[in-house]
PyMOL CGO cylinders between C-alpha atoms (Angstrom):
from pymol import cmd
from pymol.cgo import CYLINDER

trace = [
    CYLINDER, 55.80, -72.04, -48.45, 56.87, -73.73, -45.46, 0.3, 1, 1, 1, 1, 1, 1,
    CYLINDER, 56.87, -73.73, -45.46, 58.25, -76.91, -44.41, 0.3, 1, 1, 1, 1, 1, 1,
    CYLINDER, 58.25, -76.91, -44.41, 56.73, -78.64, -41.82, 0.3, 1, 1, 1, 1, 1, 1,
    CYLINDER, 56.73, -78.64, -41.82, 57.23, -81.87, -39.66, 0.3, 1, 1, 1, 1, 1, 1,
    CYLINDER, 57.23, -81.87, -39.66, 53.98, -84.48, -38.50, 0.3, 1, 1, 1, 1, 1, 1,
    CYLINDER, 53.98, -84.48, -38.50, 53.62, -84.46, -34.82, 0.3, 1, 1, 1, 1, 1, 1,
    CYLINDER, 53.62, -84.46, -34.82, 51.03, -87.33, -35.54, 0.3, 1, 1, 1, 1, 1, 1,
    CYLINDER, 51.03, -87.33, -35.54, 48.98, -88.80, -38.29, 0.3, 1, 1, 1, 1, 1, 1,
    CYLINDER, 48.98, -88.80, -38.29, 45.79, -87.35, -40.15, 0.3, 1, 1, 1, 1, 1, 1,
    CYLINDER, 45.79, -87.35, -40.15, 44.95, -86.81, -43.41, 0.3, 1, 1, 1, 1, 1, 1,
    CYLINDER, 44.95, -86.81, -43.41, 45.63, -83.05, -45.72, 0.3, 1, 1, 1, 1, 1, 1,
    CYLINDER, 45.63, -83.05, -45.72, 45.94, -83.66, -49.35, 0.3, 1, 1, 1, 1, 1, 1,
    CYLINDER, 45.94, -83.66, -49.35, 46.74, -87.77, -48.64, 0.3, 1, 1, 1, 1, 1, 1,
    CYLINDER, 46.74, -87.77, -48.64, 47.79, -89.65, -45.30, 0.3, 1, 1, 1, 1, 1, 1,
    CYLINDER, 47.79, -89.65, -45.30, 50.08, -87.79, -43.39, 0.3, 1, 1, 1, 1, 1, 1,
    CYLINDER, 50.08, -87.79, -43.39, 52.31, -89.99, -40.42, 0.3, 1, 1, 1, 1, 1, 1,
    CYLINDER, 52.31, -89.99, -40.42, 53.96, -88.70, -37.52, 0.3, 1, 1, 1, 1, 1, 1,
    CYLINDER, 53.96, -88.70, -37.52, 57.35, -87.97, -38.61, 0.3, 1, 1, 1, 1, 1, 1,
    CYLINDER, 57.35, -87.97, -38.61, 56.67, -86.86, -42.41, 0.3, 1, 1, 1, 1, 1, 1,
    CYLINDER, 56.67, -86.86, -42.41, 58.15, -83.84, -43.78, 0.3, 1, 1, 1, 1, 1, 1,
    CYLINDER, 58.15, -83.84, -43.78, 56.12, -81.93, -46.20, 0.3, 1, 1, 1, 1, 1, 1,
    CYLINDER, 56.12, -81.93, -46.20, 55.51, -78.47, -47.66, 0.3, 1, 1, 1, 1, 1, 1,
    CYLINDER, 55.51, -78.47, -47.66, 52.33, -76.14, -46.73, 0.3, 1, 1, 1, 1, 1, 1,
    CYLINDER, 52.33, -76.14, -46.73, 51.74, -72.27, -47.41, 0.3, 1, 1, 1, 1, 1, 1,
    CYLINDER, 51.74, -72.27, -47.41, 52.26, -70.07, -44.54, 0.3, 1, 1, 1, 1, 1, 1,
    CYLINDER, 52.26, -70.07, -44.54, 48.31, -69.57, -43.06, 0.3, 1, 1, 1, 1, 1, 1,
    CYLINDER, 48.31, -69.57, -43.06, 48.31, -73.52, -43.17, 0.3, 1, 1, 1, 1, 1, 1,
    CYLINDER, 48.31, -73.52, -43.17, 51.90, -74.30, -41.40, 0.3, 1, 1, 1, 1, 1, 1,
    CYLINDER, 51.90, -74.30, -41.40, 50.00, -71.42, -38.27, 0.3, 1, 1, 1, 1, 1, 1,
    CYLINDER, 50.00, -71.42, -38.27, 46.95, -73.40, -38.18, 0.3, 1, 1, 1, 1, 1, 1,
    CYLINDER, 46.95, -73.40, -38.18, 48.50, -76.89, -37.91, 0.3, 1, 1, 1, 1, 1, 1,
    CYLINDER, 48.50, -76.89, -37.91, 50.91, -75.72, -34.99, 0.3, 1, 1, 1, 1, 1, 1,
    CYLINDER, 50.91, -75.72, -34.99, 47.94, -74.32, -33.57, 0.3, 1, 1, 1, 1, 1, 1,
    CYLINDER, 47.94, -74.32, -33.57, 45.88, -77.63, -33.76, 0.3, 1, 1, 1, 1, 1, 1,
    CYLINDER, 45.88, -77.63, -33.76, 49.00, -79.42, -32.62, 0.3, 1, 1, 1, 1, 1, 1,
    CYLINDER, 49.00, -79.42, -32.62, 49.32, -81.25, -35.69, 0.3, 1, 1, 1, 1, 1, 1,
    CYLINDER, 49.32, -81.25, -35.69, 52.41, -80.41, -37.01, 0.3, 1, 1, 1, 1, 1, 1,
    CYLINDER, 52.41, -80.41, -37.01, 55.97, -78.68, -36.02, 0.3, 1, 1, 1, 1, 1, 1,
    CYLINDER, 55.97, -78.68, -36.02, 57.67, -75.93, -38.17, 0.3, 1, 1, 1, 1, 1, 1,
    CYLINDER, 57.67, -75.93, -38.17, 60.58, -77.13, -39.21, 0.3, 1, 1, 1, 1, 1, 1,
    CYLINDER, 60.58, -77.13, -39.21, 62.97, -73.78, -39.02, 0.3, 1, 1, 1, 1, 1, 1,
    CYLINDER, 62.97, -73.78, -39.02, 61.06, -73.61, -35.55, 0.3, 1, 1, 1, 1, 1, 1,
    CYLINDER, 61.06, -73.61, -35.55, 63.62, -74.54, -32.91, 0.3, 1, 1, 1, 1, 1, 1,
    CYLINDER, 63.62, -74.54, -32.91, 62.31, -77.79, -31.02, 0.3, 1, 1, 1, 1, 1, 1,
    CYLINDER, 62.31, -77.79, -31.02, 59.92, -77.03, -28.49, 0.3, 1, 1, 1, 1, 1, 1,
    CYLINDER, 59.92, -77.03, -28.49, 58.92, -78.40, -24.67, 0.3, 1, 1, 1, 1, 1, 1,
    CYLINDER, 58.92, -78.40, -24.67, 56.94, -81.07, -26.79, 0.3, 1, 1, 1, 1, 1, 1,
    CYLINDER, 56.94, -81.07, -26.79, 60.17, -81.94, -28.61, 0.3, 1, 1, 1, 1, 1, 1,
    CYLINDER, 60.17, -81.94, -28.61, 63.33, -81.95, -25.80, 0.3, 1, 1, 1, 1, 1, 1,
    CYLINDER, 63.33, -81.95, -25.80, 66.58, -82.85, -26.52, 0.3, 1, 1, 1, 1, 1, 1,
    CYLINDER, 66.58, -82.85, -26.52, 68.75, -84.35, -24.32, 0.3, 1, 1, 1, 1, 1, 1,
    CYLINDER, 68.75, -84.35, -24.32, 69.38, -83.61, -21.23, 0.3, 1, 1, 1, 1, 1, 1,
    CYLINDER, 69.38, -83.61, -21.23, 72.40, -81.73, -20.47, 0.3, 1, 1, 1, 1, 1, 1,
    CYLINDER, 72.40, -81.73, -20.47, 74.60, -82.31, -17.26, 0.3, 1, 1, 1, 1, 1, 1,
    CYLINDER, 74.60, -82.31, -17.26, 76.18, -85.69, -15.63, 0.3, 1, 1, 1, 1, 1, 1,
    CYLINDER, 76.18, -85.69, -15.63, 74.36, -89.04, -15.88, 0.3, 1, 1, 1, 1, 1, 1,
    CYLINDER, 74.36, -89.04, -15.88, 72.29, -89.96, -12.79, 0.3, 1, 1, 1, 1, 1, 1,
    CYLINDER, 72.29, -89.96, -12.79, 73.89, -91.29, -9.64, 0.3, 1, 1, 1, 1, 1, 1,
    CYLINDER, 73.89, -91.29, -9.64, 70.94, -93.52, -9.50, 0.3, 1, 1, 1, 1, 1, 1,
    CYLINDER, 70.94, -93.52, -9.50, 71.63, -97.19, -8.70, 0.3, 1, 1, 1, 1, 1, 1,
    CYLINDER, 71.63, -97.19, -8.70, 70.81, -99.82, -11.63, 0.3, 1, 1, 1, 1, 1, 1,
    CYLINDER, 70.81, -99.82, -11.63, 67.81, -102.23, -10.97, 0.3, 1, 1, 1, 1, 1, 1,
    CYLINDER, 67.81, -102.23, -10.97, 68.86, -104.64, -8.98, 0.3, 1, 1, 1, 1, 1, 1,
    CYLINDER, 68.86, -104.64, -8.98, 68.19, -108.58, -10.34, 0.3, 1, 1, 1, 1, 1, 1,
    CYLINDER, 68.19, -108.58, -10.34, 65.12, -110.16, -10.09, 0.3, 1, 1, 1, 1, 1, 1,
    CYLINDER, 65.12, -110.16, -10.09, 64.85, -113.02, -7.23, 0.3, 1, 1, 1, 1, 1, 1,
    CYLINDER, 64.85, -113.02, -7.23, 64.77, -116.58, -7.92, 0.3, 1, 1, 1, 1, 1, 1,
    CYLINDER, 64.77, -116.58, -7.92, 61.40, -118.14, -7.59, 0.3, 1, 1, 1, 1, 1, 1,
    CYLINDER, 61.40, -118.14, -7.59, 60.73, -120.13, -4.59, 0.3, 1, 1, 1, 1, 1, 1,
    CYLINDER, 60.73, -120.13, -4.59, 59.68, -123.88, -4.33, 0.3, 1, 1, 1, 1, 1, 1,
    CYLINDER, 59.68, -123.88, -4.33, 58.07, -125.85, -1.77, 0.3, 1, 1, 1, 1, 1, 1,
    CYLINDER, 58.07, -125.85, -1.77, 60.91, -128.18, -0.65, 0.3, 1, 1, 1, 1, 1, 1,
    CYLINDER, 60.91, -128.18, -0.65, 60.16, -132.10, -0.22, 0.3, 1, 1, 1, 1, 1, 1,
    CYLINDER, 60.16, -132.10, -0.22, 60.24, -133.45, 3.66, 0.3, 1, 1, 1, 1, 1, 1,
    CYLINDER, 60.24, -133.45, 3.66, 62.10, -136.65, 4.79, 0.3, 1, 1, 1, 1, 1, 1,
    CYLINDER, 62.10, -136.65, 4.79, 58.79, -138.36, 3.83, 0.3, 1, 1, 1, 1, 1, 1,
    CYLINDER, 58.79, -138.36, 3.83, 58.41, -136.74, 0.10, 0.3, 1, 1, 1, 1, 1, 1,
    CYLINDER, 58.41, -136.74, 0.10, 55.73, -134.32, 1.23, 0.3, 1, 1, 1, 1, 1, 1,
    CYLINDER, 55.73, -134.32, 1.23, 56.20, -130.96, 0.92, 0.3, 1, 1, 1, 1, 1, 1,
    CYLINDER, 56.20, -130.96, 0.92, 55.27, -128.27, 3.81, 0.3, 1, 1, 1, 1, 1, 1,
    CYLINDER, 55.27, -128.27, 3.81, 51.83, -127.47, 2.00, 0.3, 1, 1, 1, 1, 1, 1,
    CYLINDER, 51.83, -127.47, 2.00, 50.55, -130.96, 2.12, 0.3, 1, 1, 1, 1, 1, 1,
    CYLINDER, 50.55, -130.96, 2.12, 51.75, -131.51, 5.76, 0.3, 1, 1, 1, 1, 1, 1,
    CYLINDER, 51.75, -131.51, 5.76, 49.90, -129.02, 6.95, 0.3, 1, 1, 1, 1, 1, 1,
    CYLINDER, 49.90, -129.02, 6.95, 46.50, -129.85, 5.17, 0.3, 1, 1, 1, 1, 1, 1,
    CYLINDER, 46.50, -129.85, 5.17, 46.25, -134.12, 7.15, 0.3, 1, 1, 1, 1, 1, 1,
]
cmd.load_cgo(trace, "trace")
């Protein structure tokens, strides 16, 4: 028998969800993989499945803040710009 891991949900012998360990025989645990369904769990993780990567973190400058939102500003008279323009 061998233990495998839920790549995503479906339905073999009840509801299966992405994440749920269970226990299959051999021919089973090969056709899942193949079908994409599941990964074997004494499998290493594959290209599907990275870990972190290894190395420095990026040099990559942090999102700069978002601008304030800009208003029409009154005139002298109380109008703004916008309703200047349309007399």
């Amino acid at each position: 028998m061998k233990r495998v891991i839920a790549l995503q949900s479906f339905d073999h012998g009840g509801m299966r969800r992405r994440g749920d360990v269970f226990v299959v025989s051999p021919q089973v645990a090969e056709q899942m993989h193949r079908n994409g369904l599941v990964r074997i769990h004494s499998e290493s993780k594959s290209p599907a499945d990275p870990s972190q990567a290894a190395g420095a973190k990026s040099s990559a400058s942090p999102a700069a803040p978002v601008s304030r939102k800009r208003t029409a500003r009154k005139s002298e008279s109380g109008e703004t710009d916008a309703q200047q323009i349309e007399q």
